[in-house]
N, CA, C and O atoms as CSV, one atom per row, in Angstrom:
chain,resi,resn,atom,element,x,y,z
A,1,UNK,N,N,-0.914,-20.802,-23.173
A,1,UNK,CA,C,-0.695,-19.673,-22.293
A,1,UNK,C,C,0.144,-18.640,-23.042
A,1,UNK,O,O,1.232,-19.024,-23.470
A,2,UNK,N,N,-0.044,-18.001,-23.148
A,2,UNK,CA,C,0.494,-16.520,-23.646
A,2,UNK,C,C,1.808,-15.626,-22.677
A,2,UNK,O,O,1.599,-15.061,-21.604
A,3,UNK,N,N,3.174,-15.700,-23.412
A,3,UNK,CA,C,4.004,-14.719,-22.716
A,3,UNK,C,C,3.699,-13.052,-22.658
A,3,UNK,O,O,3.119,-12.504,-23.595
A,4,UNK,N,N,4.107,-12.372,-21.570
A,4,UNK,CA,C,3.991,-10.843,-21.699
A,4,UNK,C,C,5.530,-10.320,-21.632
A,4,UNK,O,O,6.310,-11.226,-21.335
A,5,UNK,N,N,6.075,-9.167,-21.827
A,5,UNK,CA,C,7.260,-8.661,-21.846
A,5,UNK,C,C,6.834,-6.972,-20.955
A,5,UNK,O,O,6.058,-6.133,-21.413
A,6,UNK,N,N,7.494,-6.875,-19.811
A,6,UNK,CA,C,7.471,-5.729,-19.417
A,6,UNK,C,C,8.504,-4.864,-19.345
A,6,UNK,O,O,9.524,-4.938,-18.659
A,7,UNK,N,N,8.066,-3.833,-20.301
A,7,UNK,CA,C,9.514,-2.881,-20.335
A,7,UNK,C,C,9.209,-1.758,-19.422
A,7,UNK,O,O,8.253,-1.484,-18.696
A,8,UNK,N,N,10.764,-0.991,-19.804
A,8,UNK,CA,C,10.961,-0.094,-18.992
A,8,UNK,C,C,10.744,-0.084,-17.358
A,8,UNK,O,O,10.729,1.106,-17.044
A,9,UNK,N,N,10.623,-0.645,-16.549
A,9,UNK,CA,C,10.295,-1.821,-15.278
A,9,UNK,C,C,11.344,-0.703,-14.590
A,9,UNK,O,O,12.518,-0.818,-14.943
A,10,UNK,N,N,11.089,0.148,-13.836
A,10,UNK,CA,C,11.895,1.140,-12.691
A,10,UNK,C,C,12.821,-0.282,-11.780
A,10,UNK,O,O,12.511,-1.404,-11.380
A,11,UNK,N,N,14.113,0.605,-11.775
A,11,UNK,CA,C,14.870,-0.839,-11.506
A,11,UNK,C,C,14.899,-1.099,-9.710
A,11,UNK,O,O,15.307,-2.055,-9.051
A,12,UNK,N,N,14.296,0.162,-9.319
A,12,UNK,CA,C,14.207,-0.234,-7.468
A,12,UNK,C,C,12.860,-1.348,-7.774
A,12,UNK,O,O,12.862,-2.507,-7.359
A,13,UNK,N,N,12.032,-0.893,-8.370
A,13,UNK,CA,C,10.597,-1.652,-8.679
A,13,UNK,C,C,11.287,-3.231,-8.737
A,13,UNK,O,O,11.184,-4.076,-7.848
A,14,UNK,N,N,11.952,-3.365,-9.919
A,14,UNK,CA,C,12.440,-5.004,-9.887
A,14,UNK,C,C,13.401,-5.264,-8.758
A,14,UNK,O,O,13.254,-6.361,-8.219
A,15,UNK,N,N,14.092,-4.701,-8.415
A,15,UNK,CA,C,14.594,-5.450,-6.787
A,15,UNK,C,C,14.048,-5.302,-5.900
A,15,UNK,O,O,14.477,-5.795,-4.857
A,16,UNK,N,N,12.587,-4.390,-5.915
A,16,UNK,CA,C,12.073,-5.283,-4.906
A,16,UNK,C,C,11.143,-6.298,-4.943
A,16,UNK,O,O,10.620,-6.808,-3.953
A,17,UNK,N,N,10.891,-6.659,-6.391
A,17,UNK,CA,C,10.643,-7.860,-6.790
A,17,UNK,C,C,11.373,-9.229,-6.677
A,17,UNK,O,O,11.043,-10.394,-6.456
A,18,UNK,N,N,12.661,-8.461,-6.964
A,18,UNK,CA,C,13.528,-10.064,-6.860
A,18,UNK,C,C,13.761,-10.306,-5.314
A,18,UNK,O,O,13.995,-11.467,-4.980
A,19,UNK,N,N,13.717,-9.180,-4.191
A,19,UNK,CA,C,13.787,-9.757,-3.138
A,19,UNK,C,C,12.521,-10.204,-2.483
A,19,UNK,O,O,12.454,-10.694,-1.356
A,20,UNK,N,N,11.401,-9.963,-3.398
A,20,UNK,CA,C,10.263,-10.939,-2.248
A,20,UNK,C,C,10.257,-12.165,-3.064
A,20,UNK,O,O,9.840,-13.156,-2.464
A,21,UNK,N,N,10.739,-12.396,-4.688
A,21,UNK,CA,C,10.974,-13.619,-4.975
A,21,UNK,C,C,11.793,-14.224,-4.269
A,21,UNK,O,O,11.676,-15.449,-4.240
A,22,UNK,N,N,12.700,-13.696,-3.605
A,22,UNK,CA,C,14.122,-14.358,-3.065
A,22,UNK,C,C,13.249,-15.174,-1.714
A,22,UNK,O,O,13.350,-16.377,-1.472
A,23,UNK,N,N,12.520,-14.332,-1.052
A,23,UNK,CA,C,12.057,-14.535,0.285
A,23,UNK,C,C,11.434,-15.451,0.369
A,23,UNK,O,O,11.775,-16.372,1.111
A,24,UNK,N,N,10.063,-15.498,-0.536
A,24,UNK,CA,C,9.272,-16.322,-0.311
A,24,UNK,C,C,9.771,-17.593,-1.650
A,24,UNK,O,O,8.899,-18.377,-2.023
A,25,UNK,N,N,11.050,-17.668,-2.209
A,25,UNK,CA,C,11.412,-19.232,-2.868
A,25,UNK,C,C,11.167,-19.206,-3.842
A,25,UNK,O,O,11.089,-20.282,-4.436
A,26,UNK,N,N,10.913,-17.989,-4.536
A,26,UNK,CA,C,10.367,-17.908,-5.914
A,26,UNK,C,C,10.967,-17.376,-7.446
A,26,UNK,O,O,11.530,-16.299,-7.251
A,27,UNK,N,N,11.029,-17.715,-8.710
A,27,UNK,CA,C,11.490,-17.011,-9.257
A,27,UNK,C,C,10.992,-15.869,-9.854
A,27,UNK,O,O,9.809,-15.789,-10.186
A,28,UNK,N,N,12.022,-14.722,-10.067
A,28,UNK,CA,C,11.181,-13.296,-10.478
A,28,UNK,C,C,10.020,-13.308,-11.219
A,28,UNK,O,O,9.065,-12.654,-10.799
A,29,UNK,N,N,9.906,-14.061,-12.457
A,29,UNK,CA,C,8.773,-14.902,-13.305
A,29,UNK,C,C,7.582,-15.475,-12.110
A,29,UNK,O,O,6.406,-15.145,-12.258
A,30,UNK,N,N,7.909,-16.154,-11.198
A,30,UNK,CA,C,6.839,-17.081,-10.836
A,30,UNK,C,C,6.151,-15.388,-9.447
A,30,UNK,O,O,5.026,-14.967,-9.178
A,31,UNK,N,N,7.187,-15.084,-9.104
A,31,UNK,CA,C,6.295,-14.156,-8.114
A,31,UNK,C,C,5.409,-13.169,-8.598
A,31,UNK,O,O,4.372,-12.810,-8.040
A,32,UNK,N,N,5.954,-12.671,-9.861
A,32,UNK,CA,C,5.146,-11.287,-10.783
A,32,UNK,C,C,3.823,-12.389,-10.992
A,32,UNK,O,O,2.666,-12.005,-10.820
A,33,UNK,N,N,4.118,-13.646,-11.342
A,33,UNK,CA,C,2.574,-14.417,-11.887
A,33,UNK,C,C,1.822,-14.371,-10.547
A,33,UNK,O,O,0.634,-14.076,-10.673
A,34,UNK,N,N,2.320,-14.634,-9.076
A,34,UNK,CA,C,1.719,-14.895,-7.962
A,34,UNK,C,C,1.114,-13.699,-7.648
A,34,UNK,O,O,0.054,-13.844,-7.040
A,35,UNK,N,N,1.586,-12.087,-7.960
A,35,UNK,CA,C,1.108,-11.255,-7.233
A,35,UNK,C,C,-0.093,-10.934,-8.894
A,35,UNK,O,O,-1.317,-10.820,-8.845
A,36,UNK,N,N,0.352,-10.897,-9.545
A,36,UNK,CA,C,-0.922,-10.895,-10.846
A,36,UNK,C,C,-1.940,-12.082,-10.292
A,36,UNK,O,O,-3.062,-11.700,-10.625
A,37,UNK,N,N,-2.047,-13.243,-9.655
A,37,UNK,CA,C,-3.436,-13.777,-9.657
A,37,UNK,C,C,-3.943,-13.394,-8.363
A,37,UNK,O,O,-5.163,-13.322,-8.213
A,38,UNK,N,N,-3.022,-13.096,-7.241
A,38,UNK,CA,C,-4.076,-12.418,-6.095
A,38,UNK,C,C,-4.199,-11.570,-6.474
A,38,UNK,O,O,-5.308,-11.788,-6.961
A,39,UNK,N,N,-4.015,-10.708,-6.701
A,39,UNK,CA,C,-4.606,-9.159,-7.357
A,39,UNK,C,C,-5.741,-9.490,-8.220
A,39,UNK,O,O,-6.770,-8.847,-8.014
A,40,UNK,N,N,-5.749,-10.382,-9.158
A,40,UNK,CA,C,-6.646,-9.992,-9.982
A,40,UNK,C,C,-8.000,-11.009,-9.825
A,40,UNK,O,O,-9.058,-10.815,-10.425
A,41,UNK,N,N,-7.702,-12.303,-8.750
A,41,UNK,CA,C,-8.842,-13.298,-8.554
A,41,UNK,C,C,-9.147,-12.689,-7.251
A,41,UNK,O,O,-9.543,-13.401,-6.328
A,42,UNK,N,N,-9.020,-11.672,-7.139
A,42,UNK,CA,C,-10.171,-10.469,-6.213
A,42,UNK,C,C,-11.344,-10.672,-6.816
A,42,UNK,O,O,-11.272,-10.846,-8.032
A,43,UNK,N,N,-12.749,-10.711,-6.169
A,43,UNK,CA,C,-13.851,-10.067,-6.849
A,43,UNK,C,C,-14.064,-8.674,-6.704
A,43,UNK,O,O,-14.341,-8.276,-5.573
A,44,UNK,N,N,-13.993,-7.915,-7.563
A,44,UNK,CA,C,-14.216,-6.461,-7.891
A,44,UNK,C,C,-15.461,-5.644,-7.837
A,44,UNK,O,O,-15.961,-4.543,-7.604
A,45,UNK,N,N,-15.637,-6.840,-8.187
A,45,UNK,CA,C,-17.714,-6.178,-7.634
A,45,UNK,C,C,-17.631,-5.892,-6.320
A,45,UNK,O,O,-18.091,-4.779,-6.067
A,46,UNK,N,N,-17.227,-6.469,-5.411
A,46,UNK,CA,C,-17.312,-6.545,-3.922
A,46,UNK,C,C,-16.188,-5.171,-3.070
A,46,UNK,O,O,-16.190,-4.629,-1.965
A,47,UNK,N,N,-15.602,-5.099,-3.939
A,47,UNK,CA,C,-13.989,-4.391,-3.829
A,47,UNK,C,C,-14.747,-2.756,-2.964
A,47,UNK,O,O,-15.638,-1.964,-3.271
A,48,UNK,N,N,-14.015,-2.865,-2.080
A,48,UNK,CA,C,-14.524,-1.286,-0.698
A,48,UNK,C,C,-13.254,-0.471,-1.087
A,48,UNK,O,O,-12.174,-0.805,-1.574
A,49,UNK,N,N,-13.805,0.775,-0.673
A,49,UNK,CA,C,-12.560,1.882,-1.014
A,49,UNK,C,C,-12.326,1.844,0.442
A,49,UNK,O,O,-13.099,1.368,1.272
A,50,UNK,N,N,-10.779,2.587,0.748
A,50,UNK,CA,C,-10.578,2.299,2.464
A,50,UNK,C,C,-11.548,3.288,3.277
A,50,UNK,O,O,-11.577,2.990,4.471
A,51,UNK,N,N,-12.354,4.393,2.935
A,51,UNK,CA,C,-13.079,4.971,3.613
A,51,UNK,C,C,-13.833,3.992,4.194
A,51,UNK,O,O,-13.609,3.766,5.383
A,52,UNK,N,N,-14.877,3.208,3.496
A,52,UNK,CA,C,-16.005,1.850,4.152
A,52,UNK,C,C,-14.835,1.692,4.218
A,52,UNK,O,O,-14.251,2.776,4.217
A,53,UNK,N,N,-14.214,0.885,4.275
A,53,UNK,CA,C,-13.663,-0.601,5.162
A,53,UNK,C,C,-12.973,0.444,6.907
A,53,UNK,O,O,-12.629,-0.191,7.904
A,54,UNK,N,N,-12.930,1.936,6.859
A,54,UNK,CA,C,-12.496,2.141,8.006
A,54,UNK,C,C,-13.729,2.729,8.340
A,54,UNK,O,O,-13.423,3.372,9.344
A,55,UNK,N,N,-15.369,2.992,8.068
A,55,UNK,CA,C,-16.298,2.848,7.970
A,55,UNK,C,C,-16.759,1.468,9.055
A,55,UNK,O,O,-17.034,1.532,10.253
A,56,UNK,N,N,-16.735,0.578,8.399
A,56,UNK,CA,C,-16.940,-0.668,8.722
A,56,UNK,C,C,-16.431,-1.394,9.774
A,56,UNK,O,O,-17.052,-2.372,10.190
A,57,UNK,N,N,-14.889,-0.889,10.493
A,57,UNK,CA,C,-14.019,-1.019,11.325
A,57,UNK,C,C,-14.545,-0.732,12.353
A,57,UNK,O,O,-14.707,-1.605,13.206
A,58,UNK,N,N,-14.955,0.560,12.563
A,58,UNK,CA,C,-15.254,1.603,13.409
A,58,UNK,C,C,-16.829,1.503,13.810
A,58,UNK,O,O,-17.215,2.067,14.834
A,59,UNK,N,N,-17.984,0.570,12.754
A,59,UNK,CA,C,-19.177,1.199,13.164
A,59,UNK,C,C,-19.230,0.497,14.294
A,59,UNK,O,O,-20.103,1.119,14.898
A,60,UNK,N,N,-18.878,-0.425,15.042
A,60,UNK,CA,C,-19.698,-0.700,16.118
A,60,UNK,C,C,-19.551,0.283,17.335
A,60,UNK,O,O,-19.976,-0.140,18.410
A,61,UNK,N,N,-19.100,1.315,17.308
A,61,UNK,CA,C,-18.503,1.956,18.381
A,61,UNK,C,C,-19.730,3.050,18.833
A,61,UNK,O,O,-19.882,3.556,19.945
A,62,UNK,N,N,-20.479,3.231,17.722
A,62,UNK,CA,C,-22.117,4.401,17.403
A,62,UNK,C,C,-21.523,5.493,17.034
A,62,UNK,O,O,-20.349,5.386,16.679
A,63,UNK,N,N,-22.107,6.707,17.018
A,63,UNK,CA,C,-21.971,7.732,16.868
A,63,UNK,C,C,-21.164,8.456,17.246
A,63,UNK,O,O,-21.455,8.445,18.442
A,64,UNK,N,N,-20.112,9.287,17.143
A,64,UNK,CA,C,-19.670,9.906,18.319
A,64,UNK,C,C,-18.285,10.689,17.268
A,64,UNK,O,O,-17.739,10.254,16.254
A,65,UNK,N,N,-18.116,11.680,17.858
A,65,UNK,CA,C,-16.896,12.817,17.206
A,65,UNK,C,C,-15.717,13.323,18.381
A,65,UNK,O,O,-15.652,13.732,19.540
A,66,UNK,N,N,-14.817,12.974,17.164
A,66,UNK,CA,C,-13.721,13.463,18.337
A,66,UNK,C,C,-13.728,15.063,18.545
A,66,UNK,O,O,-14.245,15.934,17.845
A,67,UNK,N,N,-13.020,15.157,19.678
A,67,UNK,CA,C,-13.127,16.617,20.300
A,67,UNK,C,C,-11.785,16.876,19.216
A,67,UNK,O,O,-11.042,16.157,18.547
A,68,UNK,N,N,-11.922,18.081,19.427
A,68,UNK,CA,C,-11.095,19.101,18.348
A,68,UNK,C,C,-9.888,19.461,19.405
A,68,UNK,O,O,-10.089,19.786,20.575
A,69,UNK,N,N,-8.501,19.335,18.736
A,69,UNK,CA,C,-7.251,19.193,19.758
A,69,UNK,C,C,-6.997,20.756,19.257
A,69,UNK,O,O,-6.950,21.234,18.123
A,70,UNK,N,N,-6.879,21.245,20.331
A,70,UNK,CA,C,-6.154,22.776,20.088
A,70,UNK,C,C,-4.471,22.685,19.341
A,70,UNK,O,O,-3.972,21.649,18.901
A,71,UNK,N,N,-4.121,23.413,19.348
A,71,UNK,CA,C,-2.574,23.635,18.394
A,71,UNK,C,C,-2.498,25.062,18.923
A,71,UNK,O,O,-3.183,26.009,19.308
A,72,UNK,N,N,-0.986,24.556,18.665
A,72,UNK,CA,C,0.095,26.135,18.969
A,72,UNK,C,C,-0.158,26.466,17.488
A,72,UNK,O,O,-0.777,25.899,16.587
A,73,UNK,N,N,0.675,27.784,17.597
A,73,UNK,CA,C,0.992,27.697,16.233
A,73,UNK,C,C,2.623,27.597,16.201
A,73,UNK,O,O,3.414,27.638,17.143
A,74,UNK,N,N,2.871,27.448,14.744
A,74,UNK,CA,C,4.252,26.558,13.800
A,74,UNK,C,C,5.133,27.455,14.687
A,74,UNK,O,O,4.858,28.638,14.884
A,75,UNK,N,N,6.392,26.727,15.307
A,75,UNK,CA,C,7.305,27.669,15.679
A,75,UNK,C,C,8.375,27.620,14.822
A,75,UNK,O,O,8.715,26.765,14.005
A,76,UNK,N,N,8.942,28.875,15.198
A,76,UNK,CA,C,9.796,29.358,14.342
A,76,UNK,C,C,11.326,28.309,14.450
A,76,UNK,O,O,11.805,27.798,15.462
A,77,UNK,N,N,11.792,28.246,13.116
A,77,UNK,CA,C,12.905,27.558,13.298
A,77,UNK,C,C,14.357,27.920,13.677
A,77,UNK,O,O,14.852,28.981,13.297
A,78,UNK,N,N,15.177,26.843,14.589
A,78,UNK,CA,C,16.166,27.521,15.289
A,78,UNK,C,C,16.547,27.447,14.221
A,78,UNK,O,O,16.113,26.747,13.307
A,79,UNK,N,N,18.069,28.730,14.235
A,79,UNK,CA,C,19.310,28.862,13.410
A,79,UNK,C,C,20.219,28.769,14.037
A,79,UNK,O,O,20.726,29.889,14.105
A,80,UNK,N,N,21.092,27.675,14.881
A,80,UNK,CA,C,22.284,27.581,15.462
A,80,UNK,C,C,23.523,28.606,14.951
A,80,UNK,O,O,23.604,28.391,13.742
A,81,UNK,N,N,24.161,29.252,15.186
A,81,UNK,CA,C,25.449,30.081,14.892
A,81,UNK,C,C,26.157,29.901,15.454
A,81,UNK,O,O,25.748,29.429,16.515
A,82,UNK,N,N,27.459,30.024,15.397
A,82,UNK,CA,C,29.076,29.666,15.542
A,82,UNK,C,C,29.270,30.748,16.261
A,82,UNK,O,O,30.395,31.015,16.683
């Protein structure tokens, strides 16, 4: 098995790594390996962009368009003064 080294790693990025290692019992090492094999023992061939999959959500419902919601327009913003 082959080691990798990841640099430069944004350091909010690694704590919030070490806290879903923390969560789910894991060490920082073993969770980066856990979220690398679900991610990647996806089949990709199969892989939907979220348009189909909210496509797919939605078809049983048939045809049909929402009505168009009127709008104000932007109001102006208060300026409180002393």
């Amino acid at each position: 098995m082959t080691d990798i080294i990841i640099s430069n790693l944004d350091d909010d990025l690694k704590y919030r790594l070490q806290k879903r290692a923390e969560k789910n019992g894991r060490s920082l090492e073993d969770e980066a390996r856990e979220i690398l094999y679900i991610t990647l023992a996806e089949n990709n061939e199969d892989s939907l962009n979220l348009v189909t999959l909210i496509e797919q959500r939605f078809a049983n419902f048939g045809d049909f368009e929402l009505p168009e919601i009127a709008r104000e327009p932007i109001r102006t913003i208060s300026i409180f003064e002393e």
